[in-house]
C-alpha positions in Angstrom: 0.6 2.1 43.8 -0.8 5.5 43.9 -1.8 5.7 40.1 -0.9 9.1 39.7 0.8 8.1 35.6 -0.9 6.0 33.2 1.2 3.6 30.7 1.2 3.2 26.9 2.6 0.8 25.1 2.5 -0.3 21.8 3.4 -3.3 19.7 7.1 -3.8 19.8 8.8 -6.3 17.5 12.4 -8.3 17.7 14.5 -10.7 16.1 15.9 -14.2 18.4 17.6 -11.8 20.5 17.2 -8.5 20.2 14.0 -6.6 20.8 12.6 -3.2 21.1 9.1 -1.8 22.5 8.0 2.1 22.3 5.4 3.5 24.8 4.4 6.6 26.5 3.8 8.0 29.6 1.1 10.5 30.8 0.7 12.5 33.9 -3.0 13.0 32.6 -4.9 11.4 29.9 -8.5 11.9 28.9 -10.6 8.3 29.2 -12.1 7.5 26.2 -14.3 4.9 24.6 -13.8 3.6 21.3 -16.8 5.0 19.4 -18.4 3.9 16.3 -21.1 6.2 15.9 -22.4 8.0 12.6 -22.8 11.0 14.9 -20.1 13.4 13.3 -20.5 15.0 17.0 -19.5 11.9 19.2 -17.0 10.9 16.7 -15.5 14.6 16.9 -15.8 14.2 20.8 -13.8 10.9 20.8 -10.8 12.4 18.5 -10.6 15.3 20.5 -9.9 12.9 23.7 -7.5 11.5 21.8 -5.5 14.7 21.9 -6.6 15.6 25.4 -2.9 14.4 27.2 -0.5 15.4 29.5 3.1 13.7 29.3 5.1 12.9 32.1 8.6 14.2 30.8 11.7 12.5 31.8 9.8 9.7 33.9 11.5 6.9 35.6 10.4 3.6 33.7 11.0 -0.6 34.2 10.6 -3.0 31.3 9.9 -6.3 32.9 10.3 -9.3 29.9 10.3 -12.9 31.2 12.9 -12.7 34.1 14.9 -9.6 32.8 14.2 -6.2 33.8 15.5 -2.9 32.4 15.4 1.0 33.6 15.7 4.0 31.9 14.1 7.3 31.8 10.9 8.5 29.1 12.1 11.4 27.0 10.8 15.4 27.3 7.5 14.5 26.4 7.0 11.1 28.0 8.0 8.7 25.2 10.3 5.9 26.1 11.7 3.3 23.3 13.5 0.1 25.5 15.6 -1.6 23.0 17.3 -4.8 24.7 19.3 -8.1 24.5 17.1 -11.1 25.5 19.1 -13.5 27.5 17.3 -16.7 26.1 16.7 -16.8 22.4 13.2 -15.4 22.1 10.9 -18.2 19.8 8.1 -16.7 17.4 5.1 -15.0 18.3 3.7 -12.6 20.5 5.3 -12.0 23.8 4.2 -10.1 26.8 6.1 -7.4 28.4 5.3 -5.0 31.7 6.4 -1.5 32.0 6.0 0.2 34.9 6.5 4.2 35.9 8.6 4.7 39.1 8.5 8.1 41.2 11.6 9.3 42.4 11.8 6.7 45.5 11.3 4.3 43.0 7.4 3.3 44.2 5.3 2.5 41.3 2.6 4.7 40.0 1.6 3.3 37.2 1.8 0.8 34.7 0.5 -1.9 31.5 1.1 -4.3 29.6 2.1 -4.6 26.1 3.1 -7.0 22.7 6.4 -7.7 21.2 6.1 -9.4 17.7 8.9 -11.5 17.0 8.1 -12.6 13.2 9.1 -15.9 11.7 11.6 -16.4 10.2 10.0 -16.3 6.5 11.4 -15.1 3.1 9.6 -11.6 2.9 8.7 -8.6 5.2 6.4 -6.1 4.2 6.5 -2.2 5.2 3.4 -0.3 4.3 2.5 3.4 4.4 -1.1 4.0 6.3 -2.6 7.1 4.9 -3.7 7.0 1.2 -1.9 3.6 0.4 -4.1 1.6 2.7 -6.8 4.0 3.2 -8.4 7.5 1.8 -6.8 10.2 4.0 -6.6 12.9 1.5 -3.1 13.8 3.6 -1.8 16.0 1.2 -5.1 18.5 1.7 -5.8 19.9 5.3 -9.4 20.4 4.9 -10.0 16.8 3.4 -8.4 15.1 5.9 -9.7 16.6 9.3 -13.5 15.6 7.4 -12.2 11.6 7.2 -11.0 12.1 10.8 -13.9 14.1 11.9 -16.8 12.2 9.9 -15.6 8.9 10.1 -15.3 6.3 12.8 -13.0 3.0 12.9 -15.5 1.2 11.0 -17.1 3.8 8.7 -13.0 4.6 7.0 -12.3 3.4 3.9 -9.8 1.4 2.7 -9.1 0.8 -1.2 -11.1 -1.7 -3.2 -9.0 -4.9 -3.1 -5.7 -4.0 -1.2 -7.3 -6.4 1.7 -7.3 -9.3 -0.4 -3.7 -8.2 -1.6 -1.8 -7.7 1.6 -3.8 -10.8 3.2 -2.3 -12.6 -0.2 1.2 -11.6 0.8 1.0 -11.8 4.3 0.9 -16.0 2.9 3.5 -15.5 0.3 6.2 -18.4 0.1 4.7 -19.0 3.3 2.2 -20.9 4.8 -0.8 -19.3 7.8 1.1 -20.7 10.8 4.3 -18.6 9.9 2.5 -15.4 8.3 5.0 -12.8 7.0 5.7 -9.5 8.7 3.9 -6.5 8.3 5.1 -3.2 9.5 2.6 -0.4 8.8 4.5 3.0 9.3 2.5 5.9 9.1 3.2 10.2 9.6 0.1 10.5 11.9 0.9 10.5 15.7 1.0 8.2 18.4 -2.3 9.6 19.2 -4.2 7.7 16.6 -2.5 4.4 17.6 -6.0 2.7 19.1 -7.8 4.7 16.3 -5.7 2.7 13.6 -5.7 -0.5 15.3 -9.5 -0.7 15.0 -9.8 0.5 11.4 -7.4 -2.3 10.7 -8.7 -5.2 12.5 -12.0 -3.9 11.4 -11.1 -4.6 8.2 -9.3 -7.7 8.3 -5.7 -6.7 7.3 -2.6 -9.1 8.4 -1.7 -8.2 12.1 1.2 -6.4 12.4 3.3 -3.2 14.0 2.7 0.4 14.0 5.4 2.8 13.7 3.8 6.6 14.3 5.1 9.8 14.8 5.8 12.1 17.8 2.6 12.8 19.8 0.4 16.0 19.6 -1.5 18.1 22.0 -5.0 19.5 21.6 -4.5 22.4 20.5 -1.9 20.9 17.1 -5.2 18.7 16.3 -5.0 20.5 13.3 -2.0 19.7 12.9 -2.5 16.2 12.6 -0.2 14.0 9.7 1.8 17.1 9.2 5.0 15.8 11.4 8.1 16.0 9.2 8.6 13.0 7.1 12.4 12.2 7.7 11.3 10.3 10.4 9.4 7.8 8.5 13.2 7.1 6.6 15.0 6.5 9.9 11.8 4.1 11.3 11.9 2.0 7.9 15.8 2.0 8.0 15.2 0.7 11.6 13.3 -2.2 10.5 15.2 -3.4 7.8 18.7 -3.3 9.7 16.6 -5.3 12.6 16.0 -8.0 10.0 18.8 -8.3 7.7 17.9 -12.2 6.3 14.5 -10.8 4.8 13.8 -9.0 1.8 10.9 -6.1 2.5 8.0 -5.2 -0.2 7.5 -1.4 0.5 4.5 -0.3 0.2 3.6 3.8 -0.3 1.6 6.7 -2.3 2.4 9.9 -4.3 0.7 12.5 -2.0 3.8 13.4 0.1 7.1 11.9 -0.1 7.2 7.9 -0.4 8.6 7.7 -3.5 11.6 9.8 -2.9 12.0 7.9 0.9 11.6 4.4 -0.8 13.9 5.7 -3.6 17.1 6.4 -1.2 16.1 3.0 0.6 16.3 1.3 -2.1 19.9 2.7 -3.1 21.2 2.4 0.6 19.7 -1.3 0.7 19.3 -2.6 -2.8 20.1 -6.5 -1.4 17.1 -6.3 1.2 14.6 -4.7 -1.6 12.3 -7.0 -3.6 9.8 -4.7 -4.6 8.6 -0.8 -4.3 4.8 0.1 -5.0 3.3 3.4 -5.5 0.0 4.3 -5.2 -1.3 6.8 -7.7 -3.1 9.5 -6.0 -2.2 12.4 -7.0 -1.9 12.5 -10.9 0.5 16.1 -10.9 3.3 14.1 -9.2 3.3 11.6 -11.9 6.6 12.4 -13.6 8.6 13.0 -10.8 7.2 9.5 -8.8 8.3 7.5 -12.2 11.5 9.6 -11.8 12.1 8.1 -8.2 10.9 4.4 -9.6 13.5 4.8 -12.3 16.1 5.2 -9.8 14.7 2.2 -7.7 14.7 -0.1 -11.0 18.1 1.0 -11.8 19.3 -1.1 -8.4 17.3 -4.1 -9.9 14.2 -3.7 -7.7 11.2 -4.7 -8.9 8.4 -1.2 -9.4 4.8 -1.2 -9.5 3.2 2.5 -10.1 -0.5 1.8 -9.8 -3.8 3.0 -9.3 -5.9 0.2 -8.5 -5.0 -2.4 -6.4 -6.0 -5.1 -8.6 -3.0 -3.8 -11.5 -0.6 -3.9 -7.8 -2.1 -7.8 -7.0 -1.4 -8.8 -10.7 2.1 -7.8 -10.4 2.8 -9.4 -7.5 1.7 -12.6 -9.6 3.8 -11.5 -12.4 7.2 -11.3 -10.2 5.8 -14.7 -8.0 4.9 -13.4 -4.6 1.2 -14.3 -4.8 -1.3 -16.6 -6.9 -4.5 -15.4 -7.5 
C-alpha cells in the first residue's frame, strides 16, 4: 500500500439489517492535533487545518463488514455514503467496519476504520440540532460565530445550562443504561468539524450518538462555515426516521435559522413517528412565526415545547412522562 489517500469515516448507524456509513476520501489532508489551548492563535491554527484538504473525486472505495464486502465509487468531491443489506441480522451496539481506497488496478492506497451504531430497540429516538440548541454558536450572525470557532477550543465551548442533564435524562427514558436510546445530532456545519464536535461532546458528557453534517468546505469558504443550505438537514432527518419506523423521535432544534419550519413539515409528513418538537428560543424577533410553525405541529397531536431554558424544556418532558426528575 502506497498511502498516497487517506480515509474518513464517520459513525454510521443501522437497523437488524440494513445499514449505512458516510466517509470521505482525501488526496491530501493537513495533520492536525486536537488542541485545547486558550491561545486564540493555536486554536485559529488548528481550525484552519481543518479546512486545509484535498478530495479525491470519484475514488474507487471497499466497505469490508464482517465477511461482506461492497464497492462503489466516492462522489465529485470525495464523499462516499455505502448503504447495505447485512446478511446476518446485525445485534446491538457498535460494530466495526473497514473501508479501503483502491487505485485504478485495484491496489490499495489507503484506508480506516470506522463505527456503525445499531441502537436498541427502545421506545424513543432523539434527533437534535447542534448549533444554538446544544451549544452557543451565534449561527445566525457571521461575525459571532467565526469568534466561538476561532476563540474557543473543544473544551472551552459552551453548552446551555442544564441541557446535559436533560438529554442524559432522555437518553434513559422508558429505558434502562444497558439499552440507552438513540441520539442523532444533525447539524448545518461541515464534515470538517466532525472530530471538532466529537470532542466538545464527549467533553461534556452528552449521550453518545451519530453525527449527520453537511457537504465539506475548503480553505478558502472557512468563512463560510454553517452557511450550507438547510434542505439538507430535512432530507438527513427524513433519512433517519424512515430507517427506524417502530420508534417515535423527540426533535430537538432553535429559532436562529430554520428548525421550526423543517420540524413543522416533519411533523405533518410523519405525525405517527413524532412524540415531541422543542424549540429553543434564541432569537426573540422570530417569536411569532416559530409559535406559528408549533401550532401547525400541535395541530397533528404532537406534543410542543418553545423554551428558553432548558430547565422549562426538562420540566416538560416530566409533564408528558419521558423523564423523572
Amino acid at each position: 500500500m502506497n498511502n498516497s489517500a487517506s480515509v474518513k469515516i464517520y459513525h454510521g448507524y443501522g437497523h437488524k439489517h440494513n445499514l449505512v456509513v458516510y466517509g470521505h476520501v482525501f488526496r491530501f489532508r493537513a495533520k492536525n492535533v486536537q488542541s485545547y489551548s486558550n491561545n486564540l492563535f493555536v486554536n485559529l491554527l488548528y481550525l484552519i487545518r481543518l479546512f486545509i484538504l484535498k478530495p479525491y473525486p470519484w475514488a474507487k472505495v471497499r466497505l469490508s463488514f464482517y465477511d461482506q464486502v461492497v464497492d462503489q465509487n466516492a462522489e465529485y468531491d470525495g464523499f462516499f455514503k455505502f448503504e447495505w443489506e447485512a446478511e446476518k441480522e446485525v445485534s446491538a451496539g457498535w460494530h466495526q467496519v473497514r473501508v479501503e481506497a483502491l487505485d485504478d488496478q485495484g491496489v490499495v492506497i489507503g484506508w480506516s476504520t470506522g463505527q456503525v451504531y445499531v441502537p436498541h430497540i427502545t421506545q424513543f429516538g432523539f434527533i437534535s440540532d447542534v448549533d444554538d440548541t446544544i451549544m452557543l454558536s451565534h449561527s445566525a450572525s457571521m461575525m459571532k460565530r467565526l469568534r466561538e470557532l476561532f476563540i474557543k477550543n473543544p473544551h472551552t465551548r459552551k453548552t446551555f445550562p442544564s441541557v446535559v442533564s436533560h438529554y442524559n435524562l432522555l437518553a434513559l427514558s422508558h429505558t434502562d443504561t444497558a439499552h440507552p436510546n438513540p441520539f442523532f445530532y444533525v447539524s448545518s456545519s461541515e464534515w470538517n468539524l466532525y472530530d471538532y464536535l466529537v470532542s466538545v461532546f464527549r467533553f461534556n458528557k452528552l449521550p453518545e450518538g451519530v453525527f449527520l453534517l453537511n457537504q465539506i468546505k475548503r480553505w478558502k469558504n472557512l468563512l463560510k462555515t454553517g452557511k450550507t443550505g438547510h434542505e439538507g438537514k430535512l432530507i438527513r432527518v427524513m433519512r433517519i426516521i424512515d430507517a427506524f419506523p417502530n420508534q417515535r423521535f423527540i426533535l430537538f432544534g432553535d429559532n436562529s435559522q430554520q428548525d421550526p419550519e423543517i420540524y413543522s413539515a416533519i411533523a405533518i409528513k410523519y405525525p405517527k413517528s413524532i412524540e415531541a418538537v422543542y424549540i429553543r428560543n434564541v432569537r426573540h424577533e422570530n417569536q411569532k412565526t416559530t409559535l406559528d410553525s408549533l401550532a401547525k405541529v400541535e395541530a397533528q397531536h404532537i406534543h410542543t415545547c418553545f423554551f428558553t431554558d432548558s430547565k422549562e424544556a426538562m420540566r416538560h418532558s416530566a409533564q408528558i412522562g419521558l423523564i423523572s426528575i
